[in-house]
C-alpha positions in Angstrom: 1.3 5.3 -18.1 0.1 8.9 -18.2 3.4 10.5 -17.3 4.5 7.8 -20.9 1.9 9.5 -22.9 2.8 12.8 -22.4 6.4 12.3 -23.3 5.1 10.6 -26.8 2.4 13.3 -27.0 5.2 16.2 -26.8 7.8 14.0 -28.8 5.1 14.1 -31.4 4.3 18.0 -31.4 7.9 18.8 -31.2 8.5 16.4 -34.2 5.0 17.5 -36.1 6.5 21.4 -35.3 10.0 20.8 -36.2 8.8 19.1 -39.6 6.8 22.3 -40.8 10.0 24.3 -39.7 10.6 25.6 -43.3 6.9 26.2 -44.2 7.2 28.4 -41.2 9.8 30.4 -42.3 8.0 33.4 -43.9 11.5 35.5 -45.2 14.7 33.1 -43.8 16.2 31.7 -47.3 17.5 27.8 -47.1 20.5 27.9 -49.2 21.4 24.6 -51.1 24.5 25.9 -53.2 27.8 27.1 -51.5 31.2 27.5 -52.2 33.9 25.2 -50.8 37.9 25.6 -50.7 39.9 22.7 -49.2 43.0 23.2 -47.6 45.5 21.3 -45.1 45.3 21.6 -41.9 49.3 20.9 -41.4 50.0 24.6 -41.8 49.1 28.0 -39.9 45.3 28.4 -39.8 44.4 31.6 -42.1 41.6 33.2 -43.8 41.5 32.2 -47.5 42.0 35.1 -49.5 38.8 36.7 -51.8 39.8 35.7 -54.9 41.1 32.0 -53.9 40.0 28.8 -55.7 36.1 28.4 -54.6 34.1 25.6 -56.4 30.4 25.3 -56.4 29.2 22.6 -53.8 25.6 21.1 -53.5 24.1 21.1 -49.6 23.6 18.8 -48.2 26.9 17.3 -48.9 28.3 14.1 -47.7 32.0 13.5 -47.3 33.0 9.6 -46.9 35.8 8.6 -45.1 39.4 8.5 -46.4 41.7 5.3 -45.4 44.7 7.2 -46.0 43.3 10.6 -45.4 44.1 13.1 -42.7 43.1 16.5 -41.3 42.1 19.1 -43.7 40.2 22.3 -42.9 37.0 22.3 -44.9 35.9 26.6 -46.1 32.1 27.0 -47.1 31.3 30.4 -48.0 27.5 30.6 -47.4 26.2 34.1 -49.3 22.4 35.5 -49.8 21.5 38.3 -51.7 17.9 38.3 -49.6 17.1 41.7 -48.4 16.4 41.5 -44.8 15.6 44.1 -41.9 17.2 44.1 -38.8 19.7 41.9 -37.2 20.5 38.5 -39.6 21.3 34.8 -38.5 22.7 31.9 -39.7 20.6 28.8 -38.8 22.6 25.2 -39.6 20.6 22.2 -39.0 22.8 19.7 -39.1 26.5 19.4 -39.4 28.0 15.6 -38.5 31.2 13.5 -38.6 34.6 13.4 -37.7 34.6 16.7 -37.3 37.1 18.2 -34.4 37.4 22.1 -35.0 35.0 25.0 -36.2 34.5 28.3 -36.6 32.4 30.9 -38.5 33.4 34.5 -40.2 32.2 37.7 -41.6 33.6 41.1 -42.5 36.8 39.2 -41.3 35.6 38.9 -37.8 35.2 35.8 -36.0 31.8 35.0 -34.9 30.4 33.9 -31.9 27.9 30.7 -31.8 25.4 28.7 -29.9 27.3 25.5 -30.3 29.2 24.4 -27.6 31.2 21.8 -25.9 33.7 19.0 -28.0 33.4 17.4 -31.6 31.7 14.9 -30.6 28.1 16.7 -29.1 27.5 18.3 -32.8 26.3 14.9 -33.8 22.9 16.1 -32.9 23.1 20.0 -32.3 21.7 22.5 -34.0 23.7 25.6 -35.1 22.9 29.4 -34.3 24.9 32.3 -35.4 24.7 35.8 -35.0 25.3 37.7 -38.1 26.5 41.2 -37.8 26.0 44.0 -41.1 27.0 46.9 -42.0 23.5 49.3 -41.9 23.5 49.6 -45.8 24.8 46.3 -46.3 22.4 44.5 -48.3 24.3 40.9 -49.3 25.6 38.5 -46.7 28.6 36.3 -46.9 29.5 34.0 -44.1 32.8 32.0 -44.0 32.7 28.4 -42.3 35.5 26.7 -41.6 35.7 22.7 -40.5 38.6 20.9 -39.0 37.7 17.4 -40.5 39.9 13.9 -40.5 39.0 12.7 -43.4 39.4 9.5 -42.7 36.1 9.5 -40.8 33.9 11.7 -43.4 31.3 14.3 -42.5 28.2 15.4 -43.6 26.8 19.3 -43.7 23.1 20.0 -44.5 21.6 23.0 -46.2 21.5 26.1 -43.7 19.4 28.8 -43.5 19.9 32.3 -43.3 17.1 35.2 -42.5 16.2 37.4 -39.8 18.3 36.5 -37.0 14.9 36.4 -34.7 13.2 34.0 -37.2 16.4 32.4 -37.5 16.8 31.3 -33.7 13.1 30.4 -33.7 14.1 27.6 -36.3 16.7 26.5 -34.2 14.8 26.4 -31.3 12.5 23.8 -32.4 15.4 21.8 -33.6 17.1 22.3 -30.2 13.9 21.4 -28.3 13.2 18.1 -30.4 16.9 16.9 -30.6 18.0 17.9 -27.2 15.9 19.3 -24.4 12.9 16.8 -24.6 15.0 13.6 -24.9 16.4 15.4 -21.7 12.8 15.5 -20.3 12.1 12.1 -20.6 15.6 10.5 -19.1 14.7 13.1 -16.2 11.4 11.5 -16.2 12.0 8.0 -16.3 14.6 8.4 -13.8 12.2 9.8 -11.3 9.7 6.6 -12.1 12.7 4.6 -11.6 13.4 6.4 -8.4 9.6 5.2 -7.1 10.7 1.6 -8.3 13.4 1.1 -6.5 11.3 2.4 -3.2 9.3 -0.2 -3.7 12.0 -3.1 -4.2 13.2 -1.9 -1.4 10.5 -2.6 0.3 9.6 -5.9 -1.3 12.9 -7.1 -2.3 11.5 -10.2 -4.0 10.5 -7.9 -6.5 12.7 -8.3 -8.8 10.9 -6.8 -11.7 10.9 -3.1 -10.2 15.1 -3.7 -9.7 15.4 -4.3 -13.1 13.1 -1.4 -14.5 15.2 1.0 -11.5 18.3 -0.1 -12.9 17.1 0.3 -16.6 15.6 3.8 -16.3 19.8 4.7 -14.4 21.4 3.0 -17.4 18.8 5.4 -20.2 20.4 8.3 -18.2 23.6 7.2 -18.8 22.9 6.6 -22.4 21.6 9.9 -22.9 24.2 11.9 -21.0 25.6 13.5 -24.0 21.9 15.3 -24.2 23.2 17.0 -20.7 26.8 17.7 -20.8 29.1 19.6 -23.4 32.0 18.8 -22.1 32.9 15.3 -20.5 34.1 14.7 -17.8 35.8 11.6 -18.3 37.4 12.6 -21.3 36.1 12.1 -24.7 36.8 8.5 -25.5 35.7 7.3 -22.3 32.3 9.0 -22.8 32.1 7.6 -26.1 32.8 4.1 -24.6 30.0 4.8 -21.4 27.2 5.8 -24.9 27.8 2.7 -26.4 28.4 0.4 -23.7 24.9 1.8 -21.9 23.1 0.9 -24.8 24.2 -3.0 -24.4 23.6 -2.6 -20.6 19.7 -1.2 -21.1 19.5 -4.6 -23.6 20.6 -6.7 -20.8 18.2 -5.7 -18.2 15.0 -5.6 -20.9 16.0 -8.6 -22.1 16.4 -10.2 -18.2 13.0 -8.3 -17.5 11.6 -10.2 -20.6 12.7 -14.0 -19.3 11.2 -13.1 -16.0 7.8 -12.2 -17.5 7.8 -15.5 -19.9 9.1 -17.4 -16.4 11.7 -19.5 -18.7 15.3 -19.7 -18.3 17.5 -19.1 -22.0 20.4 -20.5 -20.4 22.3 -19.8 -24.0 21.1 -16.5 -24.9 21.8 -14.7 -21.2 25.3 -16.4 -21.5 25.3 -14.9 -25.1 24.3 -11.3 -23.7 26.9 -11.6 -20.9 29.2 -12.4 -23.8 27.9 -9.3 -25.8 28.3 -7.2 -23.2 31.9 -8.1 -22.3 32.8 -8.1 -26.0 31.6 -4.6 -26.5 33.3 -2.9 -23.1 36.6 -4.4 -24.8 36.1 -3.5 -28.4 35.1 0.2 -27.6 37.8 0.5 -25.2 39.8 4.2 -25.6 42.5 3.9 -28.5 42.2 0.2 -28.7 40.9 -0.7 -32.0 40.7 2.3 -33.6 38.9 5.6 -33.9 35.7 5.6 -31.8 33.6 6.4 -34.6 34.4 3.3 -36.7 34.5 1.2 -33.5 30.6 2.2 -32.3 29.4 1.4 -35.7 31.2 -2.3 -35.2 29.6 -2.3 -31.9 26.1 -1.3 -33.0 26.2 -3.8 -35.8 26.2 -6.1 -33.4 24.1 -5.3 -30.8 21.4 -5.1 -33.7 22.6 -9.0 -34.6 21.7 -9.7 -30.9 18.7 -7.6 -30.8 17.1 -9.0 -33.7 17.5 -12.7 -32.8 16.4 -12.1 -28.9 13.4 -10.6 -30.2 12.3 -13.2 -32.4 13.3 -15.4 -29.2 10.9 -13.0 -27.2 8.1 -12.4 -29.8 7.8 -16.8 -30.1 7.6 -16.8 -26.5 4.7 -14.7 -26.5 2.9 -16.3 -28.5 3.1 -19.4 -27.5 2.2 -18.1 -23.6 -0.6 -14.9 -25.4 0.7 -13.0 -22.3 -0.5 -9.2 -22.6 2.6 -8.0 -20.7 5.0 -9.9 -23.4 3.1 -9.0 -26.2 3.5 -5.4 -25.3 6.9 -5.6 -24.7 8.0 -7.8 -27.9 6.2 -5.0 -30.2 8.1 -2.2 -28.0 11.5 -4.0 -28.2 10.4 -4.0 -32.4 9.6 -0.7 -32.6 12.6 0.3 -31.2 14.9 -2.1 -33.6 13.0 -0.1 -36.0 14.1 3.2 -34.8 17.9 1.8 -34.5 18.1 0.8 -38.1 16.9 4.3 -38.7 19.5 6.2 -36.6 22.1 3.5 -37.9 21.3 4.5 -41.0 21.4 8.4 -39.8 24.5 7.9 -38.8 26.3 6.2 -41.0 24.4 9.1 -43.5 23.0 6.7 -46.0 19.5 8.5 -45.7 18.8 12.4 -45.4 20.5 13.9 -42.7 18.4 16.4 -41.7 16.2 14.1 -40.1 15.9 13.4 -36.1 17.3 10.7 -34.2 14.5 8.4 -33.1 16.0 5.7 -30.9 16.1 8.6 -27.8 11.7 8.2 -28.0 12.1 4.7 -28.7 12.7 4.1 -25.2 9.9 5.3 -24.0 7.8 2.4 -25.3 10.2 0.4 -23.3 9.4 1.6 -20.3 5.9 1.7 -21.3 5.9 -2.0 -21.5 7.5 -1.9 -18.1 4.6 0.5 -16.7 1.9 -1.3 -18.5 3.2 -5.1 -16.9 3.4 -3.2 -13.4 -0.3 -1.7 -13.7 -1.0 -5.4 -15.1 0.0 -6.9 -12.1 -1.0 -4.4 -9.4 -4.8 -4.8 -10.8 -4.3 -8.3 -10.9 -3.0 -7.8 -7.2 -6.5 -5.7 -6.5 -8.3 -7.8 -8.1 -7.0 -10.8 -6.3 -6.7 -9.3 -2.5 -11.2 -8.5 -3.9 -11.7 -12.0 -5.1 -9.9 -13.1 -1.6 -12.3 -10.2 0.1 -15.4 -11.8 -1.8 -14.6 -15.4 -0.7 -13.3 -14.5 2.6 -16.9 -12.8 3.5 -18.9 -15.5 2.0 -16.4 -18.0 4.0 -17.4 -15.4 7.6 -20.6 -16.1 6.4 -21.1 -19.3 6.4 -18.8 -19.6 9.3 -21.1 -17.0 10.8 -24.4 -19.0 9.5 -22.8 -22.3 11.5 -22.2 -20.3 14.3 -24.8 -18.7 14.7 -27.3 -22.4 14.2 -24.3 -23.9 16.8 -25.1 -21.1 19.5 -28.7 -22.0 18.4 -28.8 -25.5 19.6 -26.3 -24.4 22.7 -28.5 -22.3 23.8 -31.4 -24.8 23.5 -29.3 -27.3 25.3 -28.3 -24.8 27.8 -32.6 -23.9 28.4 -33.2 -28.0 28.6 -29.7 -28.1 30.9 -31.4 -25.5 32.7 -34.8 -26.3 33.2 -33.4 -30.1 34.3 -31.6 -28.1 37.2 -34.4 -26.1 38.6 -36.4 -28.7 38.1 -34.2 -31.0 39.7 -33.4 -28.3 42.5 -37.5 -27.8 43.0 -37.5 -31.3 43.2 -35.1 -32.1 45.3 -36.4 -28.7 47.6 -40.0 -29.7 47.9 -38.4 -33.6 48.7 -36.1 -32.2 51.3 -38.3 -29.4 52.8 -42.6 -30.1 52.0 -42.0 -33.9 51.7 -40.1 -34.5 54.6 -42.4 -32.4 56.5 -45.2 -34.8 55.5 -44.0 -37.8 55.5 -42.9 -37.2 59.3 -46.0 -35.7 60.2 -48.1 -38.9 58.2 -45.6 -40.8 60.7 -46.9 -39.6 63.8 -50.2 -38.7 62.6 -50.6 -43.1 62.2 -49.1 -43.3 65.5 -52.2 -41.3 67.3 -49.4 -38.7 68.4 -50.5 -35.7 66.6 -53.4 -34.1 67.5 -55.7 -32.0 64.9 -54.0 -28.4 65.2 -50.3 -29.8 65.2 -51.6 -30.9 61.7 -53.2 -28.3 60.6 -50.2 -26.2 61.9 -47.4 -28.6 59.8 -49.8 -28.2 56.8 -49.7 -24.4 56.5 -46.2 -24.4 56.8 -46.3 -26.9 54.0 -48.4 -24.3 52.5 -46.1 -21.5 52.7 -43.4 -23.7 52.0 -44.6 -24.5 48.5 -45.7 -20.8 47.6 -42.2 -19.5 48.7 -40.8 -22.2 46.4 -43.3 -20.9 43.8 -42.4 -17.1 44.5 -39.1 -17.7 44.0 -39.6 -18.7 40.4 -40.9 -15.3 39.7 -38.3 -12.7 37.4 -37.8 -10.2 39.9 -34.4 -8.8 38.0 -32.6 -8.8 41.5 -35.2 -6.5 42.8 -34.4 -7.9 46.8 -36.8 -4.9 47.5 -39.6 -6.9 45.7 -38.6 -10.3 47.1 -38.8 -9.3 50.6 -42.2 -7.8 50.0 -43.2 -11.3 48.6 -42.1 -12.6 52.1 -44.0 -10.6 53.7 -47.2 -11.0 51.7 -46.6 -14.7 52.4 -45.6 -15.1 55.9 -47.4 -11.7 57.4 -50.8 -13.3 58.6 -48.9 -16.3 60.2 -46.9 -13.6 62.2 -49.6 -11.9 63.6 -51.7 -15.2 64.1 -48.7 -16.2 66.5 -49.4 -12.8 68.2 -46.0 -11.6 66.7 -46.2 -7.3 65.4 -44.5 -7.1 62.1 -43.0 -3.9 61.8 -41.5 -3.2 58.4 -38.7 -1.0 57.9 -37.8 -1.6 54.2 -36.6 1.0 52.0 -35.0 1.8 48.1 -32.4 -0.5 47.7 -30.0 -1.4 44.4 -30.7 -4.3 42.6 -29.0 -7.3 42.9 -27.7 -8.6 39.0 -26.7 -12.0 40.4 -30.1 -12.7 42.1 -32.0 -15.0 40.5 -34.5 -18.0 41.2 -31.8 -20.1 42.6 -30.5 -17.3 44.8 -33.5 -15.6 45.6 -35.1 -19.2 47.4 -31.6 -19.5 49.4 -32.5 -15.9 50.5 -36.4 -16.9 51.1 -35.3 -19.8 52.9 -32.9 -18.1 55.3 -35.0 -15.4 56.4 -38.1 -17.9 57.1 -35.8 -19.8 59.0 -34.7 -16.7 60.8 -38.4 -16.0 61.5 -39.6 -19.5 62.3 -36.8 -19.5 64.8 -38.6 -16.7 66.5 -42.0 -17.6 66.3 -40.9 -21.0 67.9 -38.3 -20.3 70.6 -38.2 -16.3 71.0 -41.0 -16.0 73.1 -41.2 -12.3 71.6 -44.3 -9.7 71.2 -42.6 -7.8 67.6 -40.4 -8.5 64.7 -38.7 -5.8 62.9 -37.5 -6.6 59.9 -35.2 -3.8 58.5 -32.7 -3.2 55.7 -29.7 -1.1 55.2 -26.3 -0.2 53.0 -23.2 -1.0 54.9 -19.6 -1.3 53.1 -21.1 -1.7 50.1 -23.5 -4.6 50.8 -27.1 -4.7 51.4 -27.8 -6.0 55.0 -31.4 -7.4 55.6 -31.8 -7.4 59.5 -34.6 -9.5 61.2 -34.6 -8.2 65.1 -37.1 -10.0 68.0 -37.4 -8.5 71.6 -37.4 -12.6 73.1 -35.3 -14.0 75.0 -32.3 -14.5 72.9 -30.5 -17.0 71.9 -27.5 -19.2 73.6 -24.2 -17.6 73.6 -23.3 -21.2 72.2 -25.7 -20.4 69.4 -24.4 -17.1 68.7 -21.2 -17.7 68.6 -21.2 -20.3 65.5 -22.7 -23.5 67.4 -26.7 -24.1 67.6 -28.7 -26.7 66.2 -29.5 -27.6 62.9 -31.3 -25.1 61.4 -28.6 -22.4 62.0 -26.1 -24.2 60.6 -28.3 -24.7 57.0 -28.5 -21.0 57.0 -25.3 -20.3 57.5 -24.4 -22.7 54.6 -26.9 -21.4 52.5 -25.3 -18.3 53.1 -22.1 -19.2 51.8 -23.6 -20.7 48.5 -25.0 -17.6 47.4 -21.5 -15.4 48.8 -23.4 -13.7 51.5 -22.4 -13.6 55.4 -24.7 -14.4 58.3 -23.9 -13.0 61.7 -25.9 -13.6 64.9 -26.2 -10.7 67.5 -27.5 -10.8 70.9 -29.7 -7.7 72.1 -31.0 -6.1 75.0 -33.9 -7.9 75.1 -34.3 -10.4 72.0 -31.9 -11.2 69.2 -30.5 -9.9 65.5 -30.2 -12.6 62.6 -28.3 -9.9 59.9 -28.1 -11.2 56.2 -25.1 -9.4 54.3 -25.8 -9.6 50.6 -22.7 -8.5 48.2 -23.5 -6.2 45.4 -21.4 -7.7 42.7 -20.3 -11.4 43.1 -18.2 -13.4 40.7 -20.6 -16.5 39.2 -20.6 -20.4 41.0 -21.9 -23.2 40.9 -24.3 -23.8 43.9 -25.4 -27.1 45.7 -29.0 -27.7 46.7 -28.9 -27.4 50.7 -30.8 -29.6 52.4 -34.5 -28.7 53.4 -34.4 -26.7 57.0 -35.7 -28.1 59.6 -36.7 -26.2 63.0 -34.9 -27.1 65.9 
């Protein structure tokens, strides 16, 4: 939309400048009073002679066209008795029609001039010539001579003649307004065009930026006469490719159009295909006539067309009070406006020094097309925010729920888990401290337990239910900590048996995967290990020792007894080793028994790292 503005904003200085042209010419002189002298063009081309038959003519003069006319050369001698300084030039604004030869004299010389190219570019180019003088020479007479077929007509407006530097300065700003900007804005629009066929590349279904690609090709076709002075296709054909572009860049407009009311005019795009077929044949190369006549057919009815789709358009929008159609009906108006008035240029029924319009018009085409593309890619923005908004409040709430799911998990996970430990403590004080009274209450009623057997089973009940109670302390797999509990619990019981405990426990890495379940499986091997020795070692000492080995923490309980079976050792025994070595295995640690010289090693090997399972509840130890 920006890059549109500036191409209206310059159209409209160059336009605004070009208007005050005479105003700015301090000295130049318009002339509006020449001579003319007619003469066929069947003979040799000569110079009239001085004294032949001139007769006043008005400027601007228009020449209609002849039926049964031919080619005639038109002489204009242009004079000024203006006193100028310095170099002079002849400025000639306009000079139009069927007009297929020219050339420009003084002092009998021929002059050289700033138009170029065929017949059929001066249409809409300015005119520059050089004047040269004699020092002294105060008037200036300038012969002009026009090949013309007067069966086409022609149309000359009043030139200018001054100081040659104030002179080219007026045709400057002619040439700029007529030529060189309407060239800046196909060049333009082509390069947007360029960007929108990138994108419908990219997303083929599209189809909107195909059609405003193909649209800003088929405005640089129609404006290639702006760029070239002589075709290269030959003069007729380039005639055919100006008019047949213009029913082209109606076609894909029009096709933009229906897509942005989303209805199908099955009639009128048959129509247009019609219109477009009918106009390639009309304007075909020495077909049906001169070009000239032919492209006013043509344009007549393309306007026809144009005027009815329009209304078809402007209803549509509305009915539907789309922005994007709106904006596009009054663009596709304004520039039927600007038609009529080059149609009208053309055809000279109005003054003929004015500008062609219909070569800005387009730009409010494209402007539609730029304004329904920034349309949709804020409605796009705006959407994919809208999605953003609902899509966070959506992870929100989704979040919210989560979040009061993971709630009540984890309070069924804290219930699930105090119902296992104290199921476990249940089932470990049933196993171990209850079976141990209930046996004892056995043979205590039979009369065959004396008073110290009982007092001896009920302080192992005792340290039986405070290792069960140490274990449910958080420790954070501090085994360091846990063995010192051991210690503190079984120590006095130790040296009561006439056991010394020496301790050789040092720093050692904690343990993530011990907790309360482990850490009584741990308690309850190495108080088996040491009940073993207190009941069948027959030793004076217990070392109890630890150490890193491969990795793994290895608690080692040593006795200087008598050892142990080799039966024993080697994987058989009674009871209570084989609960260790099962409790062992639930926790995915190893136990190895190793005969010394004297006495016996029980070693616990306790991994660092171990991956997470579920554990049974062993059954309560009992001592061999």
């Amino acid at each position: 939309m920006a890059l549109v503005a500036r191409c209206w904003w310059a159209a409209a200085l160059a336009l605004a400048g070009l208007a005050e042209a005479p105003a700015a010419a301090a000295q130049a002189v318009r002339i509006e009073t020449v001579e003319l002298l007619v003469v066929p063009a069947s003979g040799e081309f000569e110079v009239p002679a001085a004294d032949a038959a001139w007769s006043p003519v008005a400027l601007p003069e228009i020449v209609r066209h002849e039926p049964g006319g031919g080619p005639v050369w038109r002489w204009y001698r242009i004079r000024s008795d203006a006193s100028f300084e310095g170099p002079v030039g002849l400025y000639v604004p306009r000079l139009v029609g069927g007009i297929d030869g020219l050339r420009y004299f003084a002092g009998g010389q021929r002059l050289q001039t700033s138009r170029g190219g065929y017949g059929m570019s001066w249409w809409n180019r300015p005119e520059f010539v050089q004047i040269p003088r004699a020092p002294r020479e105060r008037s200036i007479e300038v012969l002009m001579a026009v090949r013309l077929d007067t069966r086409l007509g022609m149309g000359l407006a009043p030139v200018w003649v001054g100081p040659s530097e104030e002179a080219a300065t007026l045709y400057a700003r002619a040439e700029y307004a007529r030529v060189i900007l309407p060239q800046t804005i196909a060049l333009a629009l082509l390069m947007v065009g360029a960007l929108a066929a990138a994108y419908w590349l990219a997303r083929p279904r599209e189809v909107a930026y195909l059609l405003f690609a193909l649209a800003t090709v088929t405005w640089f076709v129609r404006t290639l006469h702006f760029w070239v002075d002589e075709p290269v296709v030959g003069e007729a054909w380039h005639v055919w490719l100006h008019v047949n572009a213009l029913t082209w860049l109606m076609a894909l407009v029009y096709a933009y159009a229906f897509r942005l009311l989303a209805r199908r005019f099955g009639w009128v795009e048959v129509t247009l295909l019609v219109l477009v077929v009918v106009v390639a044949v009309l304007t075909l190369p020495d077909a049906f006539g001169h070009p000239f006549v032919v492209s006013t057919i043509a344009y007549a009815l393309q306007s026809a067309i144009a005027v009815g789709v329009t209304v078809l358009i402007t209803l549509g929008a509305l009915q539907r009070r789309d922005p994007d159609v709106a904006v596009l009906a009054a663009s596709l108006w304004l520039n039927l406006a600007l038609g009529v008035h080059d149609l009208l240029l053309k055809e000279m029924l109005i003054d003929i020094e004015r500008v062609y319009l219909l070569p800005y018009g387009g730009v409010a085409i494209f402007a539609a097309f730029l304004y329904s593309a920034q349309r949709r890619f804020l409605a796009a923005i705006e959407g994919i925010e809208r999605s953003n908004v609902e899509l966070e409040a959506r992870v929100h709430e989704r979040s919210e729920q989560l979040q009061a799911a993971f709630a009540r998990l984890r309070g069924l996970e804290r219930e699930r888990a105090q119902a296992e430990e104290r199921q476990r403590l249940l089932r470990e004080m049933h196993d171990g401290l209850g079976s141990s009274l209930m046996s004892s209450l056995a043979l205590v009623e039979q009369g065959r337990m004396d008073i110290a057997s009982v007092s001896q089973v009920l302080r192992e009940c005792v340290d039986d239910l405070k290792l069960t109670m140490d274990s449910m302390e958080p420790i954070e797999g501090d085994l360091a900590t846990l063995l010192a509990t051991l210690r503190y619990r079984l120590g006095r019981r130790l040296e009561g048996a006439g056991l010394a405990l020496r301790w050789e426990v040092g720093d050692l890495p904690a343990l993530p995967w011990l907790d309360a379940a482990a850490a009584l499986q741990v308690l309850r091997i190495l108080q088996e290990a040491l009940a073993n020795v207190v009941k069948h070692a027959q030793a004076t000492s217990i070392t109890v020792s630890t150490v890193l080995e491969d990795g793994r923490v290895k608690v080692c309980v040593d006795d200087d007894g008598r050892g142990l079976p080799a039966a024993s050792a080697a994987g058989a025994g009674g009871r209570g080793l084989r609960n260790m070595r099962r409790r062992a295995e639930e926790i995915g640690a190893q136990l190895a028994i190793e005969p010394r010289q004297p006495g016996t090693r029980v070693a616990l090997l306790l991994p660092r790292e171990r991956e997470p399972r579920v554990t049974a509840s062993p059954d309560r130890a009992a001592g061999d």
